[in-house]
C-alpha positions in Angstrom: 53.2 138.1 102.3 55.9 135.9 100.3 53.9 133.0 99.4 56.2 130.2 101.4 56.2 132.6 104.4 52.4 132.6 104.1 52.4 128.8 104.0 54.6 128.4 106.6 53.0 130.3 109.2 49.4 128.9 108.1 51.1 125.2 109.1 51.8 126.1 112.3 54.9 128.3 112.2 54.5 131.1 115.0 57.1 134.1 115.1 57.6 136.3 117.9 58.7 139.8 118.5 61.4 141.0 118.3 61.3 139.5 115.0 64.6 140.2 112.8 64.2 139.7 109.1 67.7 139.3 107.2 68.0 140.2 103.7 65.0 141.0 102.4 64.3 142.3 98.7 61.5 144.0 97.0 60.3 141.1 95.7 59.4 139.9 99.2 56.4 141.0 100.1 56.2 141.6 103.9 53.2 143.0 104.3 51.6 141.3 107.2 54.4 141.7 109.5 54.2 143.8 112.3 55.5 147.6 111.6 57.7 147.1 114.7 59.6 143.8 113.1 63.7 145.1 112.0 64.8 144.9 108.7 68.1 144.5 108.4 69.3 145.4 104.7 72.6 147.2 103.7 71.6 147.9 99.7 70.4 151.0 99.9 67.4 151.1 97.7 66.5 148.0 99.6 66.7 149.6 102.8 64.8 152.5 101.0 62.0 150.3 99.8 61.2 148.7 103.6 61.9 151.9 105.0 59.2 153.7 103.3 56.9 151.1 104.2 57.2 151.8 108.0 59.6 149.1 108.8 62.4 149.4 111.3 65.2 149.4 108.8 68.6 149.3 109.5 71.6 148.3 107.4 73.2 146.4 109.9 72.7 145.2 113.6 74.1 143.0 116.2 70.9 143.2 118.8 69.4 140.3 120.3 66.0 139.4 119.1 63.2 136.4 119.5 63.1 135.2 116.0 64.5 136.0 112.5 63.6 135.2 108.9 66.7 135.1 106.6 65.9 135.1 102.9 68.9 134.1 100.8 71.1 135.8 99.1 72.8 133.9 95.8 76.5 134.1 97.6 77.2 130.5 99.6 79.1 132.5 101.7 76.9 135.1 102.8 74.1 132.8 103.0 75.9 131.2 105.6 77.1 134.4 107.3 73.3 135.8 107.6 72.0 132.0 109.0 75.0 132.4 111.9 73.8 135.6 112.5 70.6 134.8 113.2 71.6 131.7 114.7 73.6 133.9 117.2 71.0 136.7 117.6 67.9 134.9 118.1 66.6 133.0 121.6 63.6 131.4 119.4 63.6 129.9 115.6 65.3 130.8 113.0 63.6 130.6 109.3 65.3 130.3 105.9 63.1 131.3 102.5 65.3 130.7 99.2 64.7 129.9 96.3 66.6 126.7 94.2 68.7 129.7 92.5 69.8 131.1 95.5 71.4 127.5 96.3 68.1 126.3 99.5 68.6 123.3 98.6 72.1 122.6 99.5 71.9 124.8 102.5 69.1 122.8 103.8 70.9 119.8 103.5 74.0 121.4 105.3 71.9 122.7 108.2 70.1 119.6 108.4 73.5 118.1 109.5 73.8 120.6 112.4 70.3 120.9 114.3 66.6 119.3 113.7 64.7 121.2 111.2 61.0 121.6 110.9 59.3 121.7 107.7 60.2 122.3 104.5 58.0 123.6 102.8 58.0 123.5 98.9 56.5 126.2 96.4 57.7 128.6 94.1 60.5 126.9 92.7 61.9 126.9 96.5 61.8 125.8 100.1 61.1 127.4 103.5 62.1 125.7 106.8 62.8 126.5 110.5 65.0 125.5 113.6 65.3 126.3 116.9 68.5 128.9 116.8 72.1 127.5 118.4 74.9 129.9 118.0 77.5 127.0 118.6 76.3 124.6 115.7 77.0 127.1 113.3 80.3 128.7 114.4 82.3 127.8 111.5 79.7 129.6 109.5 80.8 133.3 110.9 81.7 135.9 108.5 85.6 136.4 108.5 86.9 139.6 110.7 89.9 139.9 108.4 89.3 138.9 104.8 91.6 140.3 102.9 92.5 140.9 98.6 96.0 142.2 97.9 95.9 143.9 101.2 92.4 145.3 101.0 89.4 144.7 103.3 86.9 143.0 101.9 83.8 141.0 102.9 81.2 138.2 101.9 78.7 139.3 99.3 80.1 142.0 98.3 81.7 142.5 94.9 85.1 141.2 94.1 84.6 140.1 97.2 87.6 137.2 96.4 89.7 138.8 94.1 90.1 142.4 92.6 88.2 142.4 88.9 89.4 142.8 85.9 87.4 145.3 84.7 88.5 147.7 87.3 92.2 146.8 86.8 91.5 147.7 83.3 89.9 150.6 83.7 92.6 151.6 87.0 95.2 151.3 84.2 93.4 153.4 81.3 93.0 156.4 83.6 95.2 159.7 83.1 97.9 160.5 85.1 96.1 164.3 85.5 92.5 163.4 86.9 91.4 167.0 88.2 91.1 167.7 91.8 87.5 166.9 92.6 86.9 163.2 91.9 83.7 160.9 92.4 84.1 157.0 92.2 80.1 155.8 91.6 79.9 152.6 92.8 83.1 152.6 94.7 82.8 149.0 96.4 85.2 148.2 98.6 87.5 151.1 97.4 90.1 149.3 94.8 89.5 152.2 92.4 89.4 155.0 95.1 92.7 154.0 96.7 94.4 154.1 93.8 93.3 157.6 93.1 95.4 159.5 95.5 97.8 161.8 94.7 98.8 165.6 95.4 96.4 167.1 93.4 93.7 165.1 94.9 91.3 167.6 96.6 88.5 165.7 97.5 87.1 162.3 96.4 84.2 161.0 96.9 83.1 157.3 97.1 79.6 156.9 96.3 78.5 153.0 97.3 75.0 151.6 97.9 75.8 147.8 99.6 76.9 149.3 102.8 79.1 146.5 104.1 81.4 147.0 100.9 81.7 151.0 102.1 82.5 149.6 105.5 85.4 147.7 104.0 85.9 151.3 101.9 86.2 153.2 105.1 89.7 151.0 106.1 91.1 150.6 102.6 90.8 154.7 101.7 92.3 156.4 104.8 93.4 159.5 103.4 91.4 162.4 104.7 90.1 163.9 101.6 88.0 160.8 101.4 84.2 161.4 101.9 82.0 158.0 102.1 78.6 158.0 100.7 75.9 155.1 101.2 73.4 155.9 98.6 72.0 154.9 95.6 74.9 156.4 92.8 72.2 156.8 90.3 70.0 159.7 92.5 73.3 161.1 94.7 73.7 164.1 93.8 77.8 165.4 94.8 78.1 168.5 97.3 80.4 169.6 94.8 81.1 170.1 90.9 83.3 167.4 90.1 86.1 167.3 87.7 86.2 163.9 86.7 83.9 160.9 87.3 85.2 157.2 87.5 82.9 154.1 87.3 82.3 150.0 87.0 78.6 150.1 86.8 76.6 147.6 87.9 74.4 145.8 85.7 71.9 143.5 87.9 69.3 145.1 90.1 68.2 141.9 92.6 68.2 138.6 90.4 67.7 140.4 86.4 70.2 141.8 84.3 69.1 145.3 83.7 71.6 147.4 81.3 69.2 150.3 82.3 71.0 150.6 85.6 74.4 151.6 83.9 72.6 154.0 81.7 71.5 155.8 85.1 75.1 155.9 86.5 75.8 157.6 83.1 73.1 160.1 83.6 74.4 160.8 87.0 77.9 161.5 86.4 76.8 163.9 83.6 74.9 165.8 85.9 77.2 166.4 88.6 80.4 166.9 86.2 81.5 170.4 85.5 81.4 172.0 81.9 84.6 170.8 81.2 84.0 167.6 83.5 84.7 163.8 82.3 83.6 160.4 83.0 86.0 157.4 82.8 84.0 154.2 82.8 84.2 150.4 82.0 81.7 148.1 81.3 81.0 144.5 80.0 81.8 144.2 75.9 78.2 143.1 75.3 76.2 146.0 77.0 74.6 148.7 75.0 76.2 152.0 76.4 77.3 154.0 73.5 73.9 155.4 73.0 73.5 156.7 75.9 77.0 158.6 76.2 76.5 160.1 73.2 73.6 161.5 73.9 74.6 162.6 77.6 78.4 164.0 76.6 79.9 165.8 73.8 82.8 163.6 72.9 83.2 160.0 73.3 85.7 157.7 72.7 86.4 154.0 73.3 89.9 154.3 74.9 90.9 151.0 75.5 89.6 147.4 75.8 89.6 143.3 75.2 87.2 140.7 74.1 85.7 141.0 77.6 85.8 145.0 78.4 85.6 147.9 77.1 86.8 151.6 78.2 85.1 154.8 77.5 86.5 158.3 78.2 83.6 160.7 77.6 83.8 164.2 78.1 81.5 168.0 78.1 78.4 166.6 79.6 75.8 167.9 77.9 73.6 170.3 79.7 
């Protein structure tokens, strides 16, 4: 069990089912909870990880339930999102676990404001507490319906979630104006990259997203039919189909740690579901280690473009 959770319910904290628990990550251990308690996770090797462990997982829901457990995520604005979701959703108590990173204690004195909290309770370099759930004190907290960058859907949490990044402008404007007909975007977010990939030769691309609110927001801002949405884990998917060229901004943070191996695995994946003739297109952040890895995974390499900040890489010939 997370440790706080543990103490928590050991002082007197008593959860009910249908018990919701928001936001979850591997390193939350939940263990003692009932098999029957939802997990509600839209990161797919999140969803993955409860999943396997006999949880019901889903990557989104709107159903009523007892009590839920929201664990914070780092974004203010999702963090406040998940606690008027649960607020709305739950008939019983609603408990928040965070740590001083993810921003608890500036939450807890927000939603102290609004309703009578019980608790907290202190360890781990963070804070647990508890209310009973009212939908109406945090209205103000719902997540936008229409949020909306340069005319694109987007949504709390996700990435670029305020603004469109540089690094995919850069890359956007590095790219050829002859990009093959079978294209996969890995890591497509909300779709920036993908919806500026359509042309007549297009003829199929495929967006390839693990955080399955951003593909949501995908799903509105790439209409065009030859579109195919993915929500899996880019470094595993494997494409239905040879592709011709591969775009990417690969992450470089798995939960809370900055882990450069991550990128290397998108790189591993485009080479393996390029053609022969196949190339990748991808930017990344000046400082990470890359070039070792594309040269060993494709036969030519070149830095095509790039700033203090960002660097572009056209690779091409994956090698088999």
């Amino acid at each position: 069990m997370s440790p706080r959770l543990d103490l928590a319910l050991n002082s007197g904290l008593s959860l009910s089912q249908p018990l919701f628990v928001l936001a979850p990550t591997p390193d939350h251990d939940l263990s003692a909870l009932p098999n029957e308690t939802q997990v509600v996770q839209p990161f797919k090797p999140f969803h993955d990880h409860f999943a396997a462990q006999g949880f019901v997982t889903v990557p989104e829901s709107d159903a009523p339930c007892q009590d839920a457990i929201v664990f914070l995520p780092r974004a203010k604005a999702l963090a406040r999102a998940l606690v008027h979701q649960a607020s709305s959703r739950a008939s019983g108590v609603v408990v928040v676990d965070g740590t001083k990173t993810d921003g608890v204690d500036s939450l807890l004195k927000d939603i102290r404001k609004r309703v009578a909290i019980e608790g907290p309770i202190s360890k781990a370099h963070g804070k647990i507490f508890w209310f009973q759930a009212d939908a109406d004190s945090f209205a103000d907290w719902a997540a936008p319906t229409t949020q909306k960058v340069d005319g694109f859907r987007t949504a709390p949490g996700v990435f670029s979630a305020d603004g469109i990044d540089p690094a995919s402008a850069l890359l956007l404007k590095s790219l050829p104006a002859k990009r093959g007909a079978r294209i996969a975007d890995l890591g497509a977010g909300w779709g920036y990259l993908a919806a500026n990939l359509i042309d007549d030769a297009l003829h199929s691309l495929h967006l390839v997203e693990a955080d399955h609110t951003a593909l949501t927001c995908a799903r509105t801002n790439v209409s065009d039919p030859r579109a195919q949405f993915h929500w899996a884990d880019a470094t595993t998917w494997t494409a239905p189909e040879p592709l011709d060229m591969v775009i990417m901004n690969p992450p470089f943070h798995t939960s809370r740690s900055a882990d450069p191996a991550l990128g290397q695995r998108f790189i591993a994946s485009a080479a393996r579901n390029l053609t022969r003739n196949g190339s990748l297109w991808m930017v990344a952040n000046r400082h990470l280690p890359y070039e070792a890895t594309l040269t060993e995974t494709f036969a030519q390499v070149r830095e095509v473009a790039g700033d203090n900040r960002f660097k572009v890489f056209h690779a091409s010939r994956p090698r088999a």
